[in-house]
C-alpha positions as CSV (number, residue, x, y, z in Angstrom):
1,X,64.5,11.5,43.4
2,X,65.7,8.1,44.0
3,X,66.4,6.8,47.6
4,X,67.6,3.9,49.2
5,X,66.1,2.3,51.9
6,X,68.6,-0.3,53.8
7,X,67.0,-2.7,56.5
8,X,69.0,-4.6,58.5
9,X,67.2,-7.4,60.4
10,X,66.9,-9.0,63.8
11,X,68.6,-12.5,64.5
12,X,66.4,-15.7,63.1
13,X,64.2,-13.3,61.0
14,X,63.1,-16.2,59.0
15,X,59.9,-16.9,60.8
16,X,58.5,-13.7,60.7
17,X,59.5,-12.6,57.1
18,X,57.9,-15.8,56.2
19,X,54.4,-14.7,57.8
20,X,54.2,-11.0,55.9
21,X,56.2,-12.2,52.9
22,X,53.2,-11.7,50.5
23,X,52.0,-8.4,51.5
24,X,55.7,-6.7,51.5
25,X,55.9,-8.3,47.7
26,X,52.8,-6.7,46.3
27,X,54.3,-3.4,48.1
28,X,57.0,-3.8,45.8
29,X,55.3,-5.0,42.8
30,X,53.0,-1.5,43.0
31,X,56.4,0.4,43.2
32,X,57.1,-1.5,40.1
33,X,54.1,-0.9,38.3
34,X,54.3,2.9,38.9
35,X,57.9,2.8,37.5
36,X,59.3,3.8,40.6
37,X,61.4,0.6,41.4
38,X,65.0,0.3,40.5
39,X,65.7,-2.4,42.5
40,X,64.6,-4.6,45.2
41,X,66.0,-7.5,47.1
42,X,67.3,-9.1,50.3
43,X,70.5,-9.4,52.0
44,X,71.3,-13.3,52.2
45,X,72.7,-14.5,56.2
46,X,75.4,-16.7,53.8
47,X,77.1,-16.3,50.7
48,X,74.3,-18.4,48.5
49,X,72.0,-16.8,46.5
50,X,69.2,-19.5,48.2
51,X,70.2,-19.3,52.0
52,X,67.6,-21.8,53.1
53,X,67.3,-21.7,57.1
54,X,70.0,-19.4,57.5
55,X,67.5,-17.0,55.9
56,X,68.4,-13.1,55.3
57,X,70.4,-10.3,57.3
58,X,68.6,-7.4,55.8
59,X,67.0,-5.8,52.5
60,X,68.1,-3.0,50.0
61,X,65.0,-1.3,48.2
62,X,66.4,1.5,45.9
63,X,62.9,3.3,44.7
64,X,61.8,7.1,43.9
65,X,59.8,9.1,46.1
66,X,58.8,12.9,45.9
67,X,61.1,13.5,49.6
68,X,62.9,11.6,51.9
69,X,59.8,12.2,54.4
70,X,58.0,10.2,51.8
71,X,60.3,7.3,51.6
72,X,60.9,7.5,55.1
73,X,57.0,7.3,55.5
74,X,56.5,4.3,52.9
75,X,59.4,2.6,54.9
76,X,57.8,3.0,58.0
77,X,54.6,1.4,57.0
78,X,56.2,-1.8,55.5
79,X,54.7,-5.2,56.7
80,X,57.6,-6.4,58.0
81,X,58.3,-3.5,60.3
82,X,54.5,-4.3,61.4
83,X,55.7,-8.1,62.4
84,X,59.0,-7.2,63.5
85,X,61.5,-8.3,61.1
86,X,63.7,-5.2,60.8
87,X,65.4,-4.1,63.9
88,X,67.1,-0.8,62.1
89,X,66.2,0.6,58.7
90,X,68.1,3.7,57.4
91,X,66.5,6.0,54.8
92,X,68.8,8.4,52.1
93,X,69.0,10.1,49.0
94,X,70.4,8.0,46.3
95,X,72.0,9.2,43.0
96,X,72.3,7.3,40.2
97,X,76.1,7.3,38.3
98,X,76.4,4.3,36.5
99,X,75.5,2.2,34.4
């Protein structure tokens, strides 16, 4: 089953994404590789697709897991939790409808 994790970060996240950047990308890139991945991204602070400073307000990662303990578990072990970039991140089931 597919769920979708949804991170919201704390104020001037920048910084700290910047330092575990890499090793929350190749996270995602073996999520890809396993054809779990449906989609991965951050939540820009402005309405640009390239925010410079103003950086990011969150991230959306919609991947499949065997059980929400599972996804809650890989969400939990993300670098950027580990460096404190996320100050709430919400776990659920997600069905695909469309397209």
């Amino acid at each position: 089953m597919y769920y979708a994790i949804i991170s919201e970060d704390v104020d001037n996240s920048l910084p700290l994404r910047q330092t575990a950047r890499s090793a929350h990308i190749e996270r995602l890139q073996q999520l890809k590789a396993e054809g779990r991945l449906l989609v991965a991204g951050p939540h820009p602070a402005v309405d640009t697709n390239d925010p410079g400073d103003a950086g990011f307000s969150g991230s959306l990662v919609i991947a499949e897991f065997d059980s929400l303990g599972a996804a809650q578990a890989w969400a939990d072990s993300d670098p950027y939790m580990d460096v404190g970039v996320y100050q709430k991140v919400i776990v659920k089931p997600f069905k695909i409808v469309l397209p």
